[in-house]
N, C-alpha and C positions, 0 to 999 in steps of 0.2 A: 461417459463419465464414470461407469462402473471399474472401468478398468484405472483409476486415478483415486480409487475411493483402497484397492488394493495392495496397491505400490506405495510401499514405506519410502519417503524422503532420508536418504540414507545417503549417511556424509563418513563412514567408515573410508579409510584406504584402501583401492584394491589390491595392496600389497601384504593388507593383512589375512592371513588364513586363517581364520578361527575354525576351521576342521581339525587343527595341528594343535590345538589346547588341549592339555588335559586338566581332567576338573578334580582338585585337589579334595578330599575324603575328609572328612567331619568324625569328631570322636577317635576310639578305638582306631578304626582301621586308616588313620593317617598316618602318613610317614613322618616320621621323625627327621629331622637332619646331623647325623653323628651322635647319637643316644637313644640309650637302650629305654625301653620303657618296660617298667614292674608293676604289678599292679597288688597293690596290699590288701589283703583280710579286712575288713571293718575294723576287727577289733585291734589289730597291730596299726591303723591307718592313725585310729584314737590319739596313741602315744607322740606320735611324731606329726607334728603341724606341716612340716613342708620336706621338698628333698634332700634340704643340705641336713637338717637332722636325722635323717636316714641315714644318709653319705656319711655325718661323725661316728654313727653308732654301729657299720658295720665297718670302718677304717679302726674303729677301737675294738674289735670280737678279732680283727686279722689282725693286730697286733697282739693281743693277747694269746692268739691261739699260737702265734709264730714263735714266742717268746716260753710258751710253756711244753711248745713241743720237744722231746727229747733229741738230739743227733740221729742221724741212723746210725751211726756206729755204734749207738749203745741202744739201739731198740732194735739190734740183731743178736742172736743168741749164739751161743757156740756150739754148737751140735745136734 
């Protein structure tokens, strides 16, 4: 009877391999799927509640900065 008190009743398929799982990561070192993950300061996290307000406010600094940049042709000098 010892050996009946050992053996799990086990109704799994034997076509499943659960050798061939991988076991997905928790936190930090999860993978993403197609996105980049940033991690913010405390004090910059404060400002912005979520990540689309991240995403407004740095699509608004690359607009601004595109817009205030000079040409190169006229931020080369002549001589």
């Amino acid at each position: 009877m010892k050996k009946a008190e050992t053996e799990m009743d086990d109704e799994l398929r034997p076509e499943y391999d659960l050798a061939s799982l991988q076991v997905r990561k928790l936190g930090s070192g999860r993978k993403s799927f197609g996105g980049s993950v940033v991690r913010l300061e405390p004090d910059v996290a404060e400002v912005f509640p979520d990540a689309d307000s991240v995403n407004e406010a740095l699509r608004f600094l690359i607009r601004i900065t595109k817009e205030n940049k000079p040409p190169l042709d006229d931020a080369r000098s002549d001589g």
